[in-house]
C-alpha positions in Angstrom: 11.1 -4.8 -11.7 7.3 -3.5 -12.1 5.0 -3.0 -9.9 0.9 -4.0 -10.0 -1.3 -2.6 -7.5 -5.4 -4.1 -7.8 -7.6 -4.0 -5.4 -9.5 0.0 -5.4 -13.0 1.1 -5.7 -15.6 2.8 -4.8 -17.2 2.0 -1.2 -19.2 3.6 1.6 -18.1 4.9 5.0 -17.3 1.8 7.6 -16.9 -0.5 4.6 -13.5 -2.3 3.7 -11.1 -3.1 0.8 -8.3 -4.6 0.5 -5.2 -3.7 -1.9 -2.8 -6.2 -3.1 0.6 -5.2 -4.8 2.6 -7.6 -6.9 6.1 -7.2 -7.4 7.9 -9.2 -10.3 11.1 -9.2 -13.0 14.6 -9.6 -11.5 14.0 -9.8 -8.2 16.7 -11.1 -6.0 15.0 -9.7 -2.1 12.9 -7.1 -1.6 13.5 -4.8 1.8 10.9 -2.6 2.9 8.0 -2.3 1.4 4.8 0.1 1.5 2.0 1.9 0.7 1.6 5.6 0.3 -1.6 7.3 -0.9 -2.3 11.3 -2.4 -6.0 13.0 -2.3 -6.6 15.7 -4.7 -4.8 18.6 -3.9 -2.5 17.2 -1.2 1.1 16.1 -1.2 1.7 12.1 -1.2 1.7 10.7 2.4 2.7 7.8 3.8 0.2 5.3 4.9 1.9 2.2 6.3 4.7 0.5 5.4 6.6 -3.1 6.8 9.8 -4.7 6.9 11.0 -7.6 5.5 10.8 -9.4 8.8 7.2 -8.4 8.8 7.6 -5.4 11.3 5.2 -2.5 10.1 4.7 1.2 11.2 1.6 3.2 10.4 0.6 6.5 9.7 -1.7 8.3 12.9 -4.5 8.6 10.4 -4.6 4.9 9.8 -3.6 3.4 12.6 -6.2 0.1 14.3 -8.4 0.7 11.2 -5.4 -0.3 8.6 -3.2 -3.6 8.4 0.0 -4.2 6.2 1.3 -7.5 5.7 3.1 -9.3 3.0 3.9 -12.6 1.3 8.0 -12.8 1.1 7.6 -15.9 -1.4 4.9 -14.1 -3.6 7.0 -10.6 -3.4 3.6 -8.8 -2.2 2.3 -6.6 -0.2 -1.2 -6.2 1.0 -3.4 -3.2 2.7 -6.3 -4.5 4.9 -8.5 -1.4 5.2 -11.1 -1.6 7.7 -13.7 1.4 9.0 -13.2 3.2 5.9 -13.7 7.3 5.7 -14.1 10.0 2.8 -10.5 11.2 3.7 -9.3 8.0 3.0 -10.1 8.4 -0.7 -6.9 9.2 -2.7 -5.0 7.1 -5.3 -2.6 4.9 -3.0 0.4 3.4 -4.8 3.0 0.9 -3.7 6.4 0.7 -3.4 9.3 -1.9 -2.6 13.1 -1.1 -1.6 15.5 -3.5 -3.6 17.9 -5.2 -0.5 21.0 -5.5 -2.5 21.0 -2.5 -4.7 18.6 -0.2 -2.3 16.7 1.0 -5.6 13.7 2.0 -4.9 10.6 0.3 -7.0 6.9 1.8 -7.4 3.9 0.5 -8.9 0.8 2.7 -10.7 -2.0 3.7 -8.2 -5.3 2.1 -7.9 -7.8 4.5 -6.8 -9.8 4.4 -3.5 -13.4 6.6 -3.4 -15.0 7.0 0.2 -18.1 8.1 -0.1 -21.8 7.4 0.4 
């Protein structure tokens, strides 16, 4: 199963992106799955992640500024980002939890730069 994570760049404060990861390869049903991010210098952090019934749960840093949701027929997961700030740049990377098998799947990062 691989992982492609698209959607970074390089945007001012209060702007927004929005990242899409695509899951494919021998997928039977993905579980959980989220979206973590790690700045220079700091340890990886989760930044929101959402069931497979479409309940999500946010980090405090992110919370009413970010939205996770995901497309259960297109195995993929999306981050809304809204009101951007410099501490939001980091590379953020995806992941998806395998139902049957409970493997745990992640994707490359796709870099996100805050700054004006």
């Amino acid at each position: 199963v691989q992982l492609q994570a698209s959607g970074g760049g390089l945007v001012q404060p209060g702007e927004s992106l929005r990242l899409s990861c695509a899951a494919s390869g021998r997928i039977f049903k993905l579980n959980t799955m989220g979206w973590y991010r790690q700045a220079p210098g700091k340890q990886r952090e989760l930044v929101a992640s959402i069931t497979r019934f479409g309940s999500p749960n946010y980090a405090d840093s992110v919370r009413g500024r970010f939205t996770i949701s995901r497309d259960n027929a297109k195995n993929t997961v999306y981050l809304q980002m809204n009101s951007l700030k410099p501490d939001d740049t980091a590379v953020y990377s995806c992941d998806a939890e395998d139902l049957i098998s409970g493997e745990n799947y992640w994707g490359q990062g796709t870099k996100v730069t805050v700054s004006s």
